[in-house]
Structures are given as structure tokens and as C-alpha cells.
C-alpha positions in Angstrom: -1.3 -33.6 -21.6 -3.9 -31.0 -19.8 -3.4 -32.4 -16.7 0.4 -32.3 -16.8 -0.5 -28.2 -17.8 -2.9 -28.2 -15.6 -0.7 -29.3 -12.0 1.8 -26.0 -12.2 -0.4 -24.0 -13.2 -2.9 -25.0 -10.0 0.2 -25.1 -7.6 1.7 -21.2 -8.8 -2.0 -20.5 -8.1 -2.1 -21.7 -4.5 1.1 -20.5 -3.9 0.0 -17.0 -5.3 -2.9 -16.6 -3.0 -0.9 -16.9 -0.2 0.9 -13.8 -2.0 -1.3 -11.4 -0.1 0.6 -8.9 2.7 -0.8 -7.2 5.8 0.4 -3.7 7.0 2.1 -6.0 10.2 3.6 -8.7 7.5 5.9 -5.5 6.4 7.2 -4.4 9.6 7.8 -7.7 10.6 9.3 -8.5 7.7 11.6 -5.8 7.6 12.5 -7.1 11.3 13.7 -10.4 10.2 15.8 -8.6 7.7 17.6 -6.4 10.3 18.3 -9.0 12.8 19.8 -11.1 10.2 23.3 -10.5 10.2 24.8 -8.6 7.2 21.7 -7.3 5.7 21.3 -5.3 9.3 24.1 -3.0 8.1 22.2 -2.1 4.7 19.8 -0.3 6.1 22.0 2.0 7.7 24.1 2.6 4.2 21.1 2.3 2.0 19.1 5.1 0.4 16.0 2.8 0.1 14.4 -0.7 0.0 11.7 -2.5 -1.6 10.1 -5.4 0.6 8.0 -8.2 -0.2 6.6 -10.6 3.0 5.7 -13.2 0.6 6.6 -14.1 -2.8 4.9 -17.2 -3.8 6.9 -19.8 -6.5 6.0 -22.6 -8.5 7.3 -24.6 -11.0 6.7 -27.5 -13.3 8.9 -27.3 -16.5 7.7 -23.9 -16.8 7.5 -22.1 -13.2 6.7 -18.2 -12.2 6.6 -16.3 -9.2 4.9 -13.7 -7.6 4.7 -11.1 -4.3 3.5 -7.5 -3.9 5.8 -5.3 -2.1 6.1 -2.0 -0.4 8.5 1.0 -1.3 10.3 2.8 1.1 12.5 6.0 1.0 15.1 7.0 3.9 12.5 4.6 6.4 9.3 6.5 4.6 7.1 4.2 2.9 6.5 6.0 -0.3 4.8 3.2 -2.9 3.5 -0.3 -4.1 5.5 -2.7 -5.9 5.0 -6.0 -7.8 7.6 -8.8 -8.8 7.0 -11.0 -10.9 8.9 -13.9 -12.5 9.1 -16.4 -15.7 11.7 -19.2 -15.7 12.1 -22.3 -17.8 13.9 -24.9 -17.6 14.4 -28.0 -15.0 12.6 -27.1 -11.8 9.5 -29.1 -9.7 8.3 -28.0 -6.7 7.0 -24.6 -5.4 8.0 -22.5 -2.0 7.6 -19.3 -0.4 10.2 -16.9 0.7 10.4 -12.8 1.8 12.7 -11.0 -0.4 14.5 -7.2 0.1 16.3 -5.4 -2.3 18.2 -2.3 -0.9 19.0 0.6 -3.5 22.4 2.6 -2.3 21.4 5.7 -3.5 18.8 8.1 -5.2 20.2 6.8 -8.6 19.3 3.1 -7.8 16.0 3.8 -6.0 14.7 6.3 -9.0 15.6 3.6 -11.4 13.8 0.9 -9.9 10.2 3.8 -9.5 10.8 4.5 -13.5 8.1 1.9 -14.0 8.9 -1.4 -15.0 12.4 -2.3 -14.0 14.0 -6.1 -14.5 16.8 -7.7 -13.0 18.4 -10.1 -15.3 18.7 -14.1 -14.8 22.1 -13.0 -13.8 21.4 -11.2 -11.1 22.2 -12.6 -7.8 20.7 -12.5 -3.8 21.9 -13.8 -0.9 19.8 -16.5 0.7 19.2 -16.1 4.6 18.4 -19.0 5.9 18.5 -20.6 9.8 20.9 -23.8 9.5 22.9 -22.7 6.6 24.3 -19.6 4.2 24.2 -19.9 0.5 23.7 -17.8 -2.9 21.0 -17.8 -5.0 20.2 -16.1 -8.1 17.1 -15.5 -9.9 18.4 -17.4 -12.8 17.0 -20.4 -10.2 19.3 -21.6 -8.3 17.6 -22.5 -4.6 18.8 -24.1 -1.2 17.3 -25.4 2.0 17.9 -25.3 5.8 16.6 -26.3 9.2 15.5 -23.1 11.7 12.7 -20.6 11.5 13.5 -17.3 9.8 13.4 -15.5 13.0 16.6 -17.4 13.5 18.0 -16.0 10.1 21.9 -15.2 9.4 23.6 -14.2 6.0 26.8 -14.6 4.3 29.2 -11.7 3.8 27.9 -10.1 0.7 30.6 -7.3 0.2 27.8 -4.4 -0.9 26.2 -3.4 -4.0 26.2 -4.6 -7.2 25.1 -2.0 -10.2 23.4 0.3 -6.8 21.2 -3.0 -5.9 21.5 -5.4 -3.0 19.1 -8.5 -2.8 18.2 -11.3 0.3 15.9 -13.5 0.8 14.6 -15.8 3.3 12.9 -18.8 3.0 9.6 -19.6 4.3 9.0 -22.6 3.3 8.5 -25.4 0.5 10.3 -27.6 -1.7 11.7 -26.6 -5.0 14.6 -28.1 -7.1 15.3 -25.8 -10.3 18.5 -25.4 -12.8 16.4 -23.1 -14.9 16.7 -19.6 -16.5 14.7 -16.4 -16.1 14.8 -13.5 -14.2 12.6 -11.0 -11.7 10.5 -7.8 -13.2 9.0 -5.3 -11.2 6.2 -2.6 -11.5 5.5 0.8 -8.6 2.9 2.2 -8.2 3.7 5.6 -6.1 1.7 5.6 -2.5 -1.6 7.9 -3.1 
């Protein structure tokens, strides 16, 4: 029984040391995201973004997920973030992935700074991916493709929901999950 505790717990711990961004992970980061089809057009209509190079996901029964972030206001980078995620249910595996929520206005983006803001298990993101489009939610739902995410396109999306918009890209890994739980985030304004 330790040992089948023991396996997700080491592999959400690998995965979360490779959790770690660089200034340059940001900005090129933030590069895939514009040159991937629709998400492009949201940083021209957005007020603000929160990006995270690398959130690290693992998952054995019980699975979480982690990545630090940066904050940034009208292109200014203005503070630190942290997401972190609790799910349950069927999932085995772990994987990386980037991940970009826009806010459309000073509403949404003072909302998400209050402190600790959550997006529910219902809350959905469009996957970017190389060889194929899909949507996935942080409720757990995942997909795969082919390509390299500097070869990343998106679905049509339509624009905001509640002030939000989320993508991702994968980086890589294997996951399968039907499970249920959903993404929290802390800030932590820039000194």
C-alpha cells in the first residue's frame, strides 16, 4: 500500500521540479502563444494575462499540478503567480504543458490579484496543440498530438467567459484522466 502512495506522489514531484521558469521561458512562452492562431488576437483585446512556461501534472488516483507564473498588465509585467491543482478521480500518467489566461478587462485582472482566486472544475481552456485542436477543462479532461509547440494552432474559442480566457499547450507526457478538480491561484505583486 506505501508504495502504491508512494509512485504519484514521486512522479508529481519530478514533474514539479521541472516547474521552475527563466526570465527567457516567459517571453518565449508568450511567443508561442501569439503565433498560435486565435489566442494571437487576445492579446490585442485583453486588458492582461497571467503566464506559466511550465506547469508540471501528475496523477495516480489522486493527481495535482503545479507552475509559477508571471503577471502582466497592458504588456507590463506587474507580479508573481502560482497555480496549483487537486483532482480525483480516474487519471495515470503525468505531463507538462504552458498555460495563459487572458483577463478582458481591469474587472477580471483585479479579481484574479485579490489573492487567492479559483477557477472551478467547470471551467474550460482551449488546448493548442500541433497535429490537432481540442477542449480541455480543468475538471481533467486531456488530449494528445504530433508537432512541436512552435508549430501550435487553436480552435475558434469565441472570447471570454465570466472576463477570463484560458490555452494551453502541451509539452509533453502522457496522461489519461476523467477526474474532477479544479485550478487555484495565489499573486504576489512584483517588488
Amino acid at each position: 500500500m506505501k508504495i502504491a502512495m508512494r509512485a504519484p506522489l514521486t512522479l508529481l514531484l519530478l514533474l514539479l521540479s521541472f516547474a521552475h521558469a527563466h526570465a527567457d521561458d516567459y517571453a518565449d512562452t508568450v511567443e508561442v502563444f501569439k503565433s498560435a492562431g486565435q489566442s494571437s488576437d487576445f492579446f490585442k483585446r485583453s486588458h492582461g494575462y497571467a503566464v506559466f512556461p511550465t506547469i508540471g501534472k501528475a496523477g495516480m488516483g489522486v493527481g495535482g499540478a503545479r507552475g509559477k507564473g508571471r503577471v502582466y498588465q497592458q504588456g507590463s509585467y506587474i507580479g508573481d503567480t502560482t497555480m496549483t491543482q487537486l483532482s480525483i478521480g480516474l487519471q495515470l500518467g503525468g505531463q507538462a504543458y504552458s498555460q495563459i489566461v487572458f483577463f478582458q478587462d481591469k474587472r477580471a485582472l483585479d479579481e484574479f490579484r485579490s489573492g487567492n482566486f479559483e477557477f472551478g472544475a467547470q471551467a474550460s481552456a482551449v488546448a493548442i496543440t500541433a497535429g490537432a485542436s481540442a477542449t480541455a477543462s480543468t475538471a481533467g479532461s486531456s488530449a494528445g498530438a504530433s508537432g512541436g509547440q512552435h508549430d501550435a494552432s487553436t480552435v475558434d474559442v469565441g472570447g471570454f467567459h465570466k472576463g477570463m480566457a484560458v490555452f494551453t499547450v502541451a509539452k509533453g507526457g502522457l496522461m489519461y484522466e476523467a477526474s474532477i478538480g479544479g485550478q487555484k491561484f495565489s499573486y504576489k505583486p512584483r517588488k
